[in-house]
BARO-878480 format. One record per residue (C-alpha): residue in three letters; x, y, z. Coordinates in steps of 0.5 Angstrom, whole numbers. Example, Ala and Ser with C-alpha at 12.3 -4.5 7.8 and 13.67 -1.06 7.14 Angstrom:
2
NODE:ALA:25:-9:16
NODE:SER:27:-2:14
# end
This chain:
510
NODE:UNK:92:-25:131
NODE:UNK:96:-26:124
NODE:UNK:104:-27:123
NODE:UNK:104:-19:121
NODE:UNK:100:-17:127
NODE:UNK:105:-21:131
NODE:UNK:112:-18:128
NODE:UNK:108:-10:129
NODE:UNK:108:-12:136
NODE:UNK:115:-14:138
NODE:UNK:117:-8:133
NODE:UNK:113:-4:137
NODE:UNK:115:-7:144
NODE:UNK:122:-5:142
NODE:UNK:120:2:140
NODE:UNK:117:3:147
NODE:UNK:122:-1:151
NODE:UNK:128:4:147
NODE:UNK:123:10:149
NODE:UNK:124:9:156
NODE:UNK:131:7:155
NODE:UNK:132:13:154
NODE:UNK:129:17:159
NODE:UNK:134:14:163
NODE:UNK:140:19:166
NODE:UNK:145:16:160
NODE:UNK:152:18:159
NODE:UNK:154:21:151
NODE:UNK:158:14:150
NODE:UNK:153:10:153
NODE:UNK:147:14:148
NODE:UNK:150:13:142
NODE:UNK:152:5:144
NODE:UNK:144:5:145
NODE:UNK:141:8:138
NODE:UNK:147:4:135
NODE:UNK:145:-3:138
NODE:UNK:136:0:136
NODE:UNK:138:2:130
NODE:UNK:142:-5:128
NODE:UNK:135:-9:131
NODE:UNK:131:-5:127
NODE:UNK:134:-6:121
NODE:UNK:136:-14:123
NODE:UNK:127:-13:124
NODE:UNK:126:-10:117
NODE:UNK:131:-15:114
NODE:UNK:127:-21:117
NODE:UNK:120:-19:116
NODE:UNK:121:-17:108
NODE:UNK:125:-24:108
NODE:UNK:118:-28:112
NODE:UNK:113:-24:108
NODE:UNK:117:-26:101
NODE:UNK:118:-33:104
NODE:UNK:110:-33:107
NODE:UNK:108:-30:99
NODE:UNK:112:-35:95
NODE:UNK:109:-41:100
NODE:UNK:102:-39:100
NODE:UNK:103:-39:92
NODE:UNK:105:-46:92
NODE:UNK:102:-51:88
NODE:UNK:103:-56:93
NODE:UNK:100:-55:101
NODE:UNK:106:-54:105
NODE:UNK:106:-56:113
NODE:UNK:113:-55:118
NODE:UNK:114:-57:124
NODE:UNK:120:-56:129
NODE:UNK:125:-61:130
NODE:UNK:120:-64:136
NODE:UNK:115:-64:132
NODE:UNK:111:-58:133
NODE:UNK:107:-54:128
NODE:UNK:110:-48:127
NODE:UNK:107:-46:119
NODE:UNK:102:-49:115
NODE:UNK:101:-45:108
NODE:UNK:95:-43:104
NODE:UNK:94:-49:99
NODE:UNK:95:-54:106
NODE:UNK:88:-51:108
NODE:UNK:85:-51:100
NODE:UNK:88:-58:99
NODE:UNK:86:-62:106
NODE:UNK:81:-57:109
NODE:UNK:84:-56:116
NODE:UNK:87:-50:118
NODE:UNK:92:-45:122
NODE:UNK:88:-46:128
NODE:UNK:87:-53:129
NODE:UNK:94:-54:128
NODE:UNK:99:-49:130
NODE:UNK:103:-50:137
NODE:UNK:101:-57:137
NODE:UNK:105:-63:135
NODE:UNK:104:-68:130
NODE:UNK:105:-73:134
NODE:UNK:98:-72:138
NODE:UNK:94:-69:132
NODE:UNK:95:-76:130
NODE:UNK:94:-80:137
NODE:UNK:87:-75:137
NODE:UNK:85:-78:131
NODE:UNK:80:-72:128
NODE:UNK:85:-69:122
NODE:UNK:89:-73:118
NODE:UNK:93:-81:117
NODE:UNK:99:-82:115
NODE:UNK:103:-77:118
NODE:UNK:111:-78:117
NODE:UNK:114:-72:121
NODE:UNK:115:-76:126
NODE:UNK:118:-82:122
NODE:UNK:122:-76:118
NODE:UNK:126:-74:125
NODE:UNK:127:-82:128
NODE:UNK:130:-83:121
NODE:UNK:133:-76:119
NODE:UNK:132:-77:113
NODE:UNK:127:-76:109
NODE:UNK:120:-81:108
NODE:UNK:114:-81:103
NODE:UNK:107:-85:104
NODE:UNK:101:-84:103
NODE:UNK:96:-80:108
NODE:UNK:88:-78:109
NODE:UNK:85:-71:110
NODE:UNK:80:-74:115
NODE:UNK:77:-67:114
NODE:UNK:75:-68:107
NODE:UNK:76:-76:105
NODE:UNK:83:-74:100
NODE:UNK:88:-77:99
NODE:UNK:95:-75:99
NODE:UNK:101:-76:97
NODE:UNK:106:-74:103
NODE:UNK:113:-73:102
NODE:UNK:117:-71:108
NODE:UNK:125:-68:109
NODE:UNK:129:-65:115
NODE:UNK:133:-59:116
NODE:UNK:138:-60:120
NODE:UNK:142:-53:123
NODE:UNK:151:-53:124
NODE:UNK:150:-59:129
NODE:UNK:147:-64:125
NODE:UNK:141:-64:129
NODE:UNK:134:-63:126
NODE:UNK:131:-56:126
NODE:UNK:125:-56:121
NODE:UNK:121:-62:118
NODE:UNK:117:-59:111
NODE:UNK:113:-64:108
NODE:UNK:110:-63:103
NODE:UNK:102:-65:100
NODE:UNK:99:-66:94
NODE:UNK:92:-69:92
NODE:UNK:93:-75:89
NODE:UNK:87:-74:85
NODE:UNK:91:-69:82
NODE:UNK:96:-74:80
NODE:UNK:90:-79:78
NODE:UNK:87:-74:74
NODE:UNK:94:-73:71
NODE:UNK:95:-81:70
NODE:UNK:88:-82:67
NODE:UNK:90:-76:62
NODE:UNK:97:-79:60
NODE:UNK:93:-86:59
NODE:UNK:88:-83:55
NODE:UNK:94:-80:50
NODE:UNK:98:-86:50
NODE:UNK:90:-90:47
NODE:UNK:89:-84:42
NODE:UNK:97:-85:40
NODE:UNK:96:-92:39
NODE:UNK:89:-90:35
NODE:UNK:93:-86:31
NODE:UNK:99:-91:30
NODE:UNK:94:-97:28
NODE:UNK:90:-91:24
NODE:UNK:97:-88:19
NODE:UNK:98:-96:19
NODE:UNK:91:-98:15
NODE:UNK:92:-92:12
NODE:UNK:98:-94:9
NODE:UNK:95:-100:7
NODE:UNK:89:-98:3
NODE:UNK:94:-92:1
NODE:UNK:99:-97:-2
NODE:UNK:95:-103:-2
NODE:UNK:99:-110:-4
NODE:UNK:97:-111:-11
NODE:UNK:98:-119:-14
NODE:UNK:102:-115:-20
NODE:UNK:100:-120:-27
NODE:UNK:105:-119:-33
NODE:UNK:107:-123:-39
NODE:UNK:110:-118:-43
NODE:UNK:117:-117:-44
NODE:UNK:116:-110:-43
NODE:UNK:114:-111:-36
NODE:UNK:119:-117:-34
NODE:UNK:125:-111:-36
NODE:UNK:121:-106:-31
NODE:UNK:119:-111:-25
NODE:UNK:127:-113:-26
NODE:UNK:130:-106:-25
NODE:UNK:124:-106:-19
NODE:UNK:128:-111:-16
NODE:UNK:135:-108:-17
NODE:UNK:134:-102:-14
NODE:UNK:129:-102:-10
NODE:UNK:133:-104:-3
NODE:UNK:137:-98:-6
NODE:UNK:135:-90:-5
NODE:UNK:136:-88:-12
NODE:UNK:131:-83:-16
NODE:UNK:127:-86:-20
NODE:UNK:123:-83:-26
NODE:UNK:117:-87:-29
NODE:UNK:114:-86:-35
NODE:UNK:108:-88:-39
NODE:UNK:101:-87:-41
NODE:UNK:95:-86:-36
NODE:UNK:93:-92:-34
NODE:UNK:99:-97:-35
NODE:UNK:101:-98:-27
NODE:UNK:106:-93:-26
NODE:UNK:103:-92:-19
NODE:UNK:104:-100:-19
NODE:UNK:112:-100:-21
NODE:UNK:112:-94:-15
NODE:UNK:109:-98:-10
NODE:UNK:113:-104:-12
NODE:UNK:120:-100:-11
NODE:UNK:117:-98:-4
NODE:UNK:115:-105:-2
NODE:UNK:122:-108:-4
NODE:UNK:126:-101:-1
NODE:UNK:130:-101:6
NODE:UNK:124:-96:8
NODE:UNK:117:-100:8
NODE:UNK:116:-98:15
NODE:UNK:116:-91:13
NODE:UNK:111:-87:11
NODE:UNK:110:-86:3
NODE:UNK:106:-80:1
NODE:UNK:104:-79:-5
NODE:UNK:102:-73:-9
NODE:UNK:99:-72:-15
NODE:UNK:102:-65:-18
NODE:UNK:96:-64:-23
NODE:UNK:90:-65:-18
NODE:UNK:93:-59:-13
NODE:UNK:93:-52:-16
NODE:UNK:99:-49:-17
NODE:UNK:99:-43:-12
NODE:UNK:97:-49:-7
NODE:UNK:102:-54:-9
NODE:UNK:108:-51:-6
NODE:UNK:105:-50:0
NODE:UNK:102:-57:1
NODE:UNK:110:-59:0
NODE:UNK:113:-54:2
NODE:UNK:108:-53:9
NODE:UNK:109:-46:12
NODE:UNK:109:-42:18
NODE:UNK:103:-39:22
NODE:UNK:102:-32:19
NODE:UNK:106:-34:13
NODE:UNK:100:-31:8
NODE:UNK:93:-30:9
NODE:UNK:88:-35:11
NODE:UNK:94:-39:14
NODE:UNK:92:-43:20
NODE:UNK:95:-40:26
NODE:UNK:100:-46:28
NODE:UNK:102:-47:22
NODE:UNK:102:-53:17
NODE:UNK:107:-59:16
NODE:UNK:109:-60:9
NODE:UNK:108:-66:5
NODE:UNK:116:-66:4
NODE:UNK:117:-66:12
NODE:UNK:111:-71:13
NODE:UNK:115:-76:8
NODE:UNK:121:-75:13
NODE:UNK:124:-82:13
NODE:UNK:120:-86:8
NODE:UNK:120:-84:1
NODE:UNK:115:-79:-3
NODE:UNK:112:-80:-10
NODE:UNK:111:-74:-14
NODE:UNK:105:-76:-19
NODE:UNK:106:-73:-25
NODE:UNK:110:-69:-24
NODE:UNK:110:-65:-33
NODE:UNK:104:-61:-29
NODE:UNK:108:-58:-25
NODE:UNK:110:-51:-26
NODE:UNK:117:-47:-28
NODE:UNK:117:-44:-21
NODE:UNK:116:-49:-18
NODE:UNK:121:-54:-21
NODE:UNK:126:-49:-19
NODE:UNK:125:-50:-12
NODE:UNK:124:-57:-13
NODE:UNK:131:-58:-16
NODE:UNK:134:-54:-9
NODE:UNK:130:-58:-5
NODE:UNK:135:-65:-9
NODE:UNK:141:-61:-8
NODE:UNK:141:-58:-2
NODE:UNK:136:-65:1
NODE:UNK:133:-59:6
NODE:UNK:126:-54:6
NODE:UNK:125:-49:8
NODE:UNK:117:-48:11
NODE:UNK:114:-42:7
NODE:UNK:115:-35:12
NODE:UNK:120:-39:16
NODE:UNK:128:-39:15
NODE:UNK:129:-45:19
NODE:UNK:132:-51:14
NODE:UNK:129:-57:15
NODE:UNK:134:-63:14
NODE:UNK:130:-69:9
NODE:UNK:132:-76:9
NODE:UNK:127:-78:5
NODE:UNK:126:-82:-2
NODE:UNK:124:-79:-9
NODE:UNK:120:-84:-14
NODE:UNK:118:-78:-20
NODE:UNK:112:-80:-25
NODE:UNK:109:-77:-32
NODE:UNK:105:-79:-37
NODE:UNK:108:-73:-41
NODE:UNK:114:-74:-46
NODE:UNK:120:-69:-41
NODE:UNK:123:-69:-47
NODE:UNK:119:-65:-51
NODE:UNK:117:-62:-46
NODE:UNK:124:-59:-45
NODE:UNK:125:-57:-53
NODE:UNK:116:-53:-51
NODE:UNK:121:-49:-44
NODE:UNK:115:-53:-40
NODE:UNK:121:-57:-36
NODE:UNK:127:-55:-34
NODE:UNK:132:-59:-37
NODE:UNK:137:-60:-30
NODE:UNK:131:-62:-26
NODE:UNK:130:-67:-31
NODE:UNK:137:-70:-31
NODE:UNK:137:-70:-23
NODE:UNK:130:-74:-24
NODE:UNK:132:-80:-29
NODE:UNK:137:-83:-25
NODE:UNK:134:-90:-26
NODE:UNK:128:-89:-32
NODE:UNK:122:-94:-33
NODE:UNK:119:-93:-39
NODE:UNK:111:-97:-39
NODE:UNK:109:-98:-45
NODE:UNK:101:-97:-47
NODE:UNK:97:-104:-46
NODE:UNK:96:-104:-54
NODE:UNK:103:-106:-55
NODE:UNK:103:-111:-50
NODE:UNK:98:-116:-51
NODE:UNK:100:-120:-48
NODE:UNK:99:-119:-41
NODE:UNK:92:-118:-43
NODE:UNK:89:-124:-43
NODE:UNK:93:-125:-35
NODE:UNK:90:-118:-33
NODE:UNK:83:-120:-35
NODE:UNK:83:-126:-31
NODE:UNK:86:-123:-25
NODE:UNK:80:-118:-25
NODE:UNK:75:-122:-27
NODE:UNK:77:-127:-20
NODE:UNK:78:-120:-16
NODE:UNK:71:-118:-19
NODE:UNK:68:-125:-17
NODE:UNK:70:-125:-10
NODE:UNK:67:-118:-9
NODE:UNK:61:-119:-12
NODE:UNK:60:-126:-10
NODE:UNK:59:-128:-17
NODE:UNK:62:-134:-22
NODE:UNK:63:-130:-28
NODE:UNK:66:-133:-34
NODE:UNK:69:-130:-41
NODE:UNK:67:-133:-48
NODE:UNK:73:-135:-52
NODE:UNK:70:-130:-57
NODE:UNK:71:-125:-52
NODE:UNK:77:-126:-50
NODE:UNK:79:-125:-57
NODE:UNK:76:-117:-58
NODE:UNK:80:-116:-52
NODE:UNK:86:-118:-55
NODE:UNK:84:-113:-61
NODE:UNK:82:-108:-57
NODE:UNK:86:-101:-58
NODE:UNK:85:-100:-49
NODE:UNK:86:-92:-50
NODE:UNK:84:-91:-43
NODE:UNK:90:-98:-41
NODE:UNK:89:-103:-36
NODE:UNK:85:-97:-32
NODE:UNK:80:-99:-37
NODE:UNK:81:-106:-38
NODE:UNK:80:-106:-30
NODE:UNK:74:-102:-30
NODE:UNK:70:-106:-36
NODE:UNK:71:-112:-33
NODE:UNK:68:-110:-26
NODE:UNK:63:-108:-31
NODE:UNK:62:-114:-34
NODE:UNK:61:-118:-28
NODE:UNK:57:-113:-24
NODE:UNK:51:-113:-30
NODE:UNK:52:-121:-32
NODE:UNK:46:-124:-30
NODE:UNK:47:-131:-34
NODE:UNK:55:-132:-32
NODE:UNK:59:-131:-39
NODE:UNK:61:-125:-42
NODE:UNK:60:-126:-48
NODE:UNK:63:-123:-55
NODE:UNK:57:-118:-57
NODE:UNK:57:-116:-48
NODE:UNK:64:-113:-50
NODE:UNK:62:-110:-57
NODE:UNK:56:-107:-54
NODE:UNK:61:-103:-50
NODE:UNK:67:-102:-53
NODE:UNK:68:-96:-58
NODE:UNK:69:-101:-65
NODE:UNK:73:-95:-69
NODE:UNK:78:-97:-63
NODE:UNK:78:-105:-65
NODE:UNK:84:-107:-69
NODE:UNK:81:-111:-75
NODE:UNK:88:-112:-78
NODE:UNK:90:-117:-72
NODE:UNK:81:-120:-73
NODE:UNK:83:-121:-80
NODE:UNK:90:-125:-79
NODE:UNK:87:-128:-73
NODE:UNK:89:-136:-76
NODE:UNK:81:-137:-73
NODE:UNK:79:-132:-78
NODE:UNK:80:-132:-85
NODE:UNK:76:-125:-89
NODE:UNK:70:-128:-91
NODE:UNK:69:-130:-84
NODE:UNK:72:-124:-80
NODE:UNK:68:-119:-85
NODE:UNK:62:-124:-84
NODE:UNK:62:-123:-76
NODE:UNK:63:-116:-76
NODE:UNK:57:-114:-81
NODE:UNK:53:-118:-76
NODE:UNK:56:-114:-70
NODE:UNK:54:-108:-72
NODE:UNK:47:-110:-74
NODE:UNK:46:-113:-67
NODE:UNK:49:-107:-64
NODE:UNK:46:-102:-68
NODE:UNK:39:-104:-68
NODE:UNK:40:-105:-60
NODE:UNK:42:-98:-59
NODE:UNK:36:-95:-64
NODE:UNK:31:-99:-61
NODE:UNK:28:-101:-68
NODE:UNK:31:-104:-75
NODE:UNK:28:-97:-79
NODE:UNK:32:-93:-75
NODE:UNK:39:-97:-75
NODE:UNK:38:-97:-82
NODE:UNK:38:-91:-82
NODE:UNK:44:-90:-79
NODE:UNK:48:-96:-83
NODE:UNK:47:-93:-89
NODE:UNK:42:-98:-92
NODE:UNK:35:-99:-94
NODE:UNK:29:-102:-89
NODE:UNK:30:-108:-94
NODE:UNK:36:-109:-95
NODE:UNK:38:-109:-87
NODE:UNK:32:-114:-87
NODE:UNK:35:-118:-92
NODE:UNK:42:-118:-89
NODE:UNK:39:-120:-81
NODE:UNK:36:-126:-85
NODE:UNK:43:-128:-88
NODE:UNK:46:-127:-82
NODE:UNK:41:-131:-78
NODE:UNK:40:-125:-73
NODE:UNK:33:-125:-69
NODE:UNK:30:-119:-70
NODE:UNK:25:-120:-65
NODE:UNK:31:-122:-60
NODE:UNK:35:-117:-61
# end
C-alpha cells in the first residue's frame, strides 16, 4: 500500500471512530469539546500530510538517492533516485534494519548507518549495489531530537561513475587547456618570430638605441617608414624588451581589414549587435591585447570615423563592445605603424591631428634601404645563410654581384632584398650568384649608375663598357635571338653583331 493510501486510512479510521463518538449521549460542553479537539486533529493531519507530500516530492526529485533510517537503524524511507541509482526497492527494504540487510548480504556493501549512530556523527565510504554492480559514494549524518539522541540517520548516495564521468571530462578541459596554452604559445612565436636584427647604418643604430630605451617602458610608439624597411621588426624588438613579452601581442593590419569590419574586429560586439552577428557575441582584438601590447599596422588607412573612437579608447583606456553598454577596462600597450606621411595626411583632412600628437609620443623614423646602404651588404649575407639552411645549398655571391646591390634603387626595401636573395639561392644550380644572375632580375632603370661610375673599381670607359655588355646579354636573353634584341636596342643586326664581338659576348652561349 502506498504512503498516500496509508495516511487516507488513518484519516479515514479518525473520521469513523468521531462518527461513533458521536452517537454517544454527550452533554453540550463535551460535543463541543469533542468537534474542537477532531477538528485540531484534522487539521494537525492536513498540515502533515502537505508537509509529507512536499517533502516526498522534493526527495523524489533529487539527484542524489536518498536512504533513512530511524534511530535503530531501521529503514523507514528510501526515495525514488535510490531505486534508479542502485536498483533495490521500498519493498526490500522497508521495516527492516540496515544492520541485517547487510549481515544478509543480497543488497549492498558499505553501509554506514550503523558507523553514523555508534559515532554520532557523520561518515562517508565507499559502498557497492549488489543489485547492479555500482559504486557508490555513501555520505551519512544524524539527526538528533531535543535530548541529543539520534532520532534519523539520512544517507545520501551518488553514483560514482557520475563522479568519473565528471572527473574524466575535467581532465579532458584540463588537456585541451594546455593544448590551447602551448598552441597561443607557438603561435606567438611564429606570429613574432625572434629575428637576428643586422644593421650597420647610422640610422638604424639610432632606432635600436631608442628601442632599447623604451622598451621596458608602456610609452606609445609611433614607427614610420616606407614598406619594407622593418617596421614590424622595430615593433617586435620593443615587445621583446618591454615588461609585457609574456602577454599577448596582436597585431593588426588596418588597411587589409575593410573599414565597415575593422571597428568590429577591434572593438568586438555583443550578440545580436547587427545582423549576421554570432549569437554569443565576439571579443575584440583591443580585449584580446588586454594585458600585453597591441600593434596597430598602418594605421594612415584608417578611417576618420574610426580614429575618433580610436582617440577615446586612448583617453578614456576602455571600450565599449559594439551593441553593448559595458566599459571594457584596457591595460594594454599601443605600438602604432605607417607607411604614410601623418603630416600630410593631416594638411588633406585624412588624419586627425589630436590622434596623431596622441600616437607620436616617442617617433621612429626608418629610412628606405637606398639611403642606407650600408646594411645591405650585412643583410644579404643574413639571408643568403638563412636561405642556405632552408634549402641545403652553399651559395656564394660574386663580388660583382654584390656591387649592383649596393647600386640598387630597392623600392620594394629589404622586403625585396629578402626575396631576391631566396630567389637567387633556390634557382642557382652552379653555387655563385653571379652579377649578370642579379641583372637578369633587377629592373636596370632602378640601378644607380652615378655610384657604378664613381665606384674606385670603375673608372667610365670601364663602367660604360660593362654595362653595354650588360644589356646586350640581357637583351638577347629575353628576345630569345640576336634580331630581336636588335630591335629592341635600337641598332642594326650588324652593328649588334659588331658590338658582341668587341665586347667578347658568346652569342651561342647566350
Amino acid at each position: 500500500m502506498g504512503d498516500e493510501l496509508k495516511i487516507k486510512k488513518i484519516v479515514d479510521d479518525i473520521d469513523d471512530i468521531y462518527n461513533v463518538i458521536k452517537t454517544k449521549e454527550l452533554s453540550f460542553s463535551e460535543k463541543i469539546l469533542i468537534d474542537d479537539k477532531y477538528s485540531e486533529i484534522k487539521d494537525t493531519y492536513a498540515d502533515f500530510i502537505n508537509n509529507y507530500l512536499d517533502f516526498k516530492e522534493i526527495s523524489d526529485n533529487l539527484y542524489d538517492g536518498m536512504y533513512i533510517s530511524n534511530g535503530k537503524g531501521k529503514t523507514i524511507y528510501i526515495n525514488k533516485a535510490y531505486t534508479k541509482i542502485t536498483g533495490i526497492t521500498k519493498e526490500e527494504v522497508i521495516g527492516r534494519t540496515v544492520k541485517e540487510i547487510t549481515e544478509e548480504g543480497n543488497l549492498f556493501k558499505g553501509a554506514v548507518t550503523m558507523e553514523v549512530i555508534e559515532r554520532k556523527e557523520g561518515v562517508n565510504s565507499l559502498g557497492k549495489s549488489l543489485k547492479n554492480n555500482k559504486d557508490l559514494l555513501v555520505s551519512g549524518s544524524p539527526i538528533f531530537d531535543q535530548n541529543g539522541n539520534i532520532k534519523l540517520v539520512v544517507i545520501n548516495n551518488r553514483d560514482i561513475s557520475d563522479l568519473k564521468e565528471l572527473e574524466l571530462k575535467i581532465a579532458e578541459l584540463n588537456d585541451e587547456k594546455i593544448k590551447a596554452t602551448e598552441e597561443i604559445k607557438f603561435l606567438r612565436k611564429q606570429q613574432i618570430s625572434k629575428n637576428n636584427v643586422v644593421y650597420k647604418s647610422e640610422n638604424m643604430n639610432m632606432a635600436m638605441d631608442l628601442v632599447s630605451t623604451i622598451g621596458p617602458t608602456d610609452v606609445t610608439v609611433l614607427i614610420t617608414g616606407e614598406s619594407g624597411t622593418g617596421k614590424e621588426v622595430i615593433a617586435d624588438e620593443i615587445y621583446f624588451k618591454s615588461n609585457r613579452e609574456n602577454k599577448p601581442f596582436i597585431k593588426v593590419n588596418c588597411a587589409a581589414i575593410p573599414a565597415e569590419l575593422l571597428e568590429s574586429e577591434l572593438f568586438g560586439y555583443e550578440g545580436g549587435a547587427f545582423t549576421d552577428a554570432k549569437k554569443r557575441g565576439k571579443i575584440g582584438l583591443f580585449e584580446l591585447a588586454n594585458e600585453g601590447t597591441i600593434l596597430l599596422d598602418e594605421i594612415g588607412d584608417m578611417s576618420l570615423n574610426l580614429q575618433s573612437k580610436l582617440l577615446r579608447v586612448l583617453q578614456s583606456k576602455e571600450i565599449v563592445r559594439i551593441g553593448g553598454n559595458k566599459p571594457i577596462k584596457l591595460d594594454i600597450r599601443l605600438i602604432a605603424s605607417t607607411n604614410k606621411d601623418l603630416q600630410e595626411e593631416i594638411k588633406k583632412e585624412k588624419f586627425r591631428e589630436d590622434l596623431y600628437y596622441r600616437l607620436n609620443v616617442v617617433p621612429i623614423e626608418l629610412k628606405p634601404l637606398r639611403e642606407r646602404k650600408e646594411d645591405i651588404y650585412y643583410l644579404t649575407n643574413e639571408y643568403l645563410n638563412k636561405y642556405n639552411k632552408k634549402y641545403g645549398k652553399k651559395t656564394k655571391l660574386e663580388k660583382e654581384a654584390m656591387k649592383i646591390l649596393e647600386m640598387y634603387k630597392w623600392p620594394g626595401n629589404i622586403r625585396e632584398l629578402k626575396n631576391l636573395i631566396e630567389r637567387m639561392v633556390v634557382i642557382n644550380k652552379d653555387g655563385l650568384i653571379k652579377y649578370n644572375n642579379i641583372l637578369s632580375i633587377l629592373d636596370m632603370e632602378s640601378v644607380s649608375f652615378a655610384t657604378m661610375m664613381s665606384d674606385s673599381n670603375y673608372n667610365l670607359k670601364a663602367s660604360v663598357k660593362k654595362l653595354e655588355k650588360d644589356m646586350i646579354v640581357n637583351s638577347i636573353k629575353k628576345c630569345g635571338s640576336v634580331n630581336k634584341a636588335a630591335k629592341q636596342l635600337g641598332l642594326s643586326q650588324p652593328a649588334l653583331w659588331k658590338k658582341c664581338k668587341v665586347l667578347d659576348i658568346d652569342i651561342n652561349k647566350e
